[in-house]
C-alpha positions in Angstrom: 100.2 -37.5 23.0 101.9 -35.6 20.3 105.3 -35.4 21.9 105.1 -39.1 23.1 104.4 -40.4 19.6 107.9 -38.2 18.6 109.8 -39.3 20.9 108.6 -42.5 20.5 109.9 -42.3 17.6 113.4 -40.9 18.1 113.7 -43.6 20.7 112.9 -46.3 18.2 115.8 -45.4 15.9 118.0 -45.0 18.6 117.0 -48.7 19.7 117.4 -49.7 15.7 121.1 -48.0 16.0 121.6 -50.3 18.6 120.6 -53.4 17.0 122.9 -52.7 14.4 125.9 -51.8 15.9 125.6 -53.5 19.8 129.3 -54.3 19.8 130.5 -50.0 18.9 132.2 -48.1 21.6 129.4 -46.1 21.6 126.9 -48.6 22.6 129.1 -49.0 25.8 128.7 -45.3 26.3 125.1 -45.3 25.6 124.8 -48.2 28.2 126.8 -46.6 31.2 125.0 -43.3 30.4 121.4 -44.3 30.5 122.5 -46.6 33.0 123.7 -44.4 35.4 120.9 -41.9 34.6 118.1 -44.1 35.7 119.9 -45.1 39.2 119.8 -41.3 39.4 115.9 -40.8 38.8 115.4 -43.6 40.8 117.2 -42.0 44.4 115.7 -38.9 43.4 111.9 -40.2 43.5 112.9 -41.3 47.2 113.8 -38.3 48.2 117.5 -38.8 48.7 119.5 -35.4 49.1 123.1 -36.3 50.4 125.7 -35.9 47.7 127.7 -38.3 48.8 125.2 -40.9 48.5 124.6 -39.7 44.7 128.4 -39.5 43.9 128.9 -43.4 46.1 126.2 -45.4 44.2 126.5 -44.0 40.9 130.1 -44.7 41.3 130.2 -48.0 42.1 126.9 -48.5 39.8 129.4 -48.3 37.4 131.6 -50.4 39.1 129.2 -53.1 38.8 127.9 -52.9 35.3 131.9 -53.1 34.6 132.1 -56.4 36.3 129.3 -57.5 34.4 130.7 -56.3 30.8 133.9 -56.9 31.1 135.6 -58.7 33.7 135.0 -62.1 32.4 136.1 -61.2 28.7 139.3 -59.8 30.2 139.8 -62.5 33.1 140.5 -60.3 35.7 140.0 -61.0 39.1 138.1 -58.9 41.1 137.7 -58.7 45.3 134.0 -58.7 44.6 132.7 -59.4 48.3 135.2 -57.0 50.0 134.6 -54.0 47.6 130.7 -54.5 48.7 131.1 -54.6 52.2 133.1 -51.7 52.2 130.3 -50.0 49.9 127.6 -50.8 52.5 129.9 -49.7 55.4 130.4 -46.2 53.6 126.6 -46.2 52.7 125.1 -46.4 56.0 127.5 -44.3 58.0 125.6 -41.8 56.3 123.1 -42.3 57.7 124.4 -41.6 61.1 127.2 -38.5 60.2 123.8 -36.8 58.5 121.1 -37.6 60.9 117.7 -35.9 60.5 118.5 -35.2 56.6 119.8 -38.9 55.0 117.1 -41.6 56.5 118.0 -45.6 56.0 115.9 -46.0 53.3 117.4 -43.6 51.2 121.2 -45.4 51.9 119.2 -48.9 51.8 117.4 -48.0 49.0 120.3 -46.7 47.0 122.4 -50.0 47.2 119.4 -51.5 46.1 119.2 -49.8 42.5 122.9 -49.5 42.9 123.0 -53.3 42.2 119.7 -53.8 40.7 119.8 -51.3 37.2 123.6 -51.8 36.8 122.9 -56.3 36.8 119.9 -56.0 35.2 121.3 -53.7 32.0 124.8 -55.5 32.3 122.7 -58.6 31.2 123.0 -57.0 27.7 126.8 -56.9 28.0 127.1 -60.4 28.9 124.1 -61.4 26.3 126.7 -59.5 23.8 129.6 -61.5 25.2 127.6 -64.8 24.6 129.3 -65.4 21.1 132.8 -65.6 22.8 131.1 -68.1 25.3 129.1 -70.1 22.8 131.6 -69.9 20.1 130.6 -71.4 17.0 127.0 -71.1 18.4 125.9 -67.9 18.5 126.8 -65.7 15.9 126.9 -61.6 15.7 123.7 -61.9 13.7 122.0 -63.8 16.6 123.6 -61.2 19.3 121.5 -58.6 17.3 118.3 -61.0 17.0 118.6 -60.9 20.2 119.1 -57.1 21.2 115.8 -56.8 19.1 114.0 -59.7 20.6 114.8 -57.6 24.1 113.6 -54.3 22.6 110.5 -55.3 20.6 109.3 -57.7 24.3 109.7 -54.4 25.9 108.6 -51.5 23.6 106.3 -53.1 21.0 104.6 -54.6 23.6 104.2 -51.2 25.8 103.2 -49.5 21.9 100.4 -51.9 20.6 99.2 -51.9 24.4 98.8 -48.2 24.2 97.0 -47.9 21.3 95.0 -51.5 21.5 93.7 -49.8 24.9 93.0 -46.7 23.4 91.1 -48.0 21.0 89.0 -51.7 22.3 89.7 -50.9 26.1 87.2 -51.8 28.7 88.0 -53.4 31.1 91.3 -52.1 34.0 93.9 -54.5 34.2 95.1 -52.6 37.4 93.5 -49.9 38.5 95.2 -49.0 41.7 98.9 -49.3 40.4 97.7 -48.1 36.8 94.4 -46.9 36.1 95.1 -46.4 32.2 95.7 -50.1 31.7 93.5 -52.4 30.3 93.1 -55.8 30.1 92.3 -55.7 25.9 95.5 -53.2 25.5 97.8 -56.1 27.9 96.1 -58.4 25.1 97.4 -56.3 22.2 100.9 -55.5 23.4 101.3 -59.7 23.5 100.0 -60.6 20.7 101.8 -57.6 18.4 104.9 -57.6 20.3 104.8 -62.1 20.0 104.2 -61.5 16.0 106.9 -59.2 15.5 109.5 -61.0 17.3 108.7 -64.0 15.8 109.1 -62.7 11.8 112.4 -61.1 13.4 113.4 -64.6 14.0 112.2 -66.4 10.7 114.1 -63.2 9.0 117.1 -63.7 11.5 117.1 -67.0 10.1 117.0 -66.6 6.4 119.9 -64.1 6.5 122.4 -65.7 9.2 124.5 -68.5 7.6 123.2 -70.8 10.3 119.6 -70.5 12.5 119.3 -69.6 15.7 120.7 -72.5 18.3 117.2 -72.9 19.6 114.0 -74.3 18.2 111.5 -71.7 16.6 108.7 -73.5 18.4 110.1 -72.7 21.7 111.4 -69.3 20.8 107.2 -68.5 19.8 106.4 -69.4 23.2 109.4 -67.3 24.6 107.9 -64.2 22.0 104.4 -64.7 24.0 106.0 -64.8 27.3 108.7 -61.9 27.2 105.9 -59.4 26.5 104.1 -60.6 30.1 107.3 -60.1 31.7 107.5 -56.3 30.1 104.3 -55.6 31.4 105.2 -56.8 35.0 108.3 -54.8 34.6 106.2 -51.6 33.6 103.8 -52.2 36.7 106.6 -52.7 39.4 107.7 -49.0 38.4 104.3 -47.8 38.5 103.9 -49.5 41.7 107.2 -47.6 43.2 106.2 -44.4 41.7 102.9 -44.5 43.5 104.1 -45.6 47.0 106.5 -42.5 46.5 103.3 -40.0 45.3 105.3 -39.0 41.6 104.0 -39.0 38.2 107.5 -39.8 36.1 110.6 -40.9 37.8 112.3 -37.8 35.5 111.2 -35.4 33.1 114.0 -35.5 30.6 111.7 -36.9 27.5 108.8 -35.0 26.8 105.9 -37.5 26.9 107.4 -40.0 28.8 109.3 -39.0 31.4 112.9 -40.0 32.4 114.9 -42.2 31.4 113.8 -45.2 34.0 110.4 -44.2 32.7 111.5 -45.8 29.7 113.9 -48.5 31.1 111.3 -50.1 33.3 110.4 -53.0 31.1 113.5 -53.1 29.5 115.2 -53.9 33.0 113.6 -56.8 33.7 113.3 -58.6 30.2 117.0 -58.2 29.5 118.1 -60.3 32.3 115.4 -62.2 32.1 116.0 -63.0 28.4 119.7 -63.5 29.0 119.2 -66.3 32.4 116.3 -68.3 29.9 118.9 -68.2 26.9 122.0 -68.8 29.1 120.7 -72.4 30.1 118.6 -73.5 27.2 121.6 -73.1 24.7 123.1 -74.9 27.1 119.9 -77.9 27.1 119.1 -77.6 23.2 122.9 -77.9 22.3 
């Protein structure tokens, strides 16, 4: 508990360093890195051994969270369809040149996160893009609103769960996937993670020049809803880890695992956050 709590912590400010400088080389870096990491953990916890797999899918991971980042902002034209055929091709003749060592789930598996983690995580680089596509619209202070609206969904709502359960939970919320989950603590991570989010926005308001291009009414209901979607996010890894018979997907951070131990929920309320905000703007403006 000790260790989690400290890293916890250190993973905090490294979240806050990222609110407040989201456009810094360095955040790329971060991005790639983590990225990259968690495509890792997750062929590992299948059981993938073939090098070339590893070196492929990490390779063109990156690849794809480039598309996502960049290529629009540069307006460069990219084969997209071509360069992933040719990826599959090279994926699952594997398979075959190392029969009895590479199965197809591991090559089937690994285009899978190979698209999935790099998308889902270059939602953020398009979300940071969005004042180039909304220009006039959304501001830099709304971009990093916005990086902490995805952050506290995600990690305030997996934090008040934690201790809301430890302390009023009764009742399992899903035993078989997640036996430490209750029902009271899902309650808690809502309802804190929805309260923070929401004086983030007033505050977000009162220091940008101009409010946020949507109303706060619906952005409440949005600060209730992304914390659901965290939870889901958090249960589909638990799910996967189970079905594969491991605790963590890594064991890089004391107390909490790997990296993708830590990206779960954030994978799926990034893009999530990015696809609602994309086409509401879009609606409200």
């Amino acid at each position: 508990m000790k260790n989690r709590v400290i890293f916890g912590i250190l993973f905090g400010l490294l979240g806050i360093a990222i609110v407040v400088i989201p456009f810094s080389p360095l955040t790329d870096v971060a991005v790639f890195i983590f990225t990259l990491m968690a495509v890792y953990e997750l062929e590992k916890s299948i059981g993938v051994t073939n090098k070339f797999i590893y070196g492929l899918s990490l390779f063109f991971s990156a690849l794809t969270l480039g598309y996502h980042g960049y290529v629009d902002m540069l307006g460069i034209d990219v084969p997209v369809l071509p360069i992933v055929v040719v990826y599959c091709i090279l994926m699952l003749v594997t398979i075959v040149i190392d029969f009895g060592k590479t199965k197809f789930d591991h090559a089937g598996l690994s285009i899978l996160f190979s698209l999935i983690m790099p998308t889902a995580i270059g939602c953020f680089l398009r979300m940071r893009n969005m004042t180039e596509q909304f220009e006039g619209v959304i501001t830099r202070g709304h971009i990093r609103f916005l990086v902490w609206f995805c952050l506290g969904g995600a990690v305030f709502a997996d934090t008040f769960a934690l201790f809301t359960g430890i302390k009023l939970g009764k009742h399992k919320l899903c035993p078989r996937v997640s036996p430490k989950k209750t029902v009271e603590g899902a309650i808690g991570g809502v309802i804190g993670s929805a309260v923070i989010n929401i004086i983030a926005l007033l505050v977000c308001n009162w220091l940008c020049y101009k409010d946020f291009p949507l109303p706060v009414w619906y952005m409440i209901i949005l600060s209730f809803v992304v914390p659901v979607i965290s939870m889901f996010g958090d249960l589909i890894a638990s799910t996967i880890k189970r079905n594969y018979g491991i605790k963590d997907f890594g064991n890089l951070i004391p107390g909490h695992g790997g990296i993708m131990d830590r990206f779960d929920s954030i994978s799926i309320v990034v893009p999530f956050v990015y696809c609602v905000l994309l086409y509401s703007i879009k609606l409200f403006s």
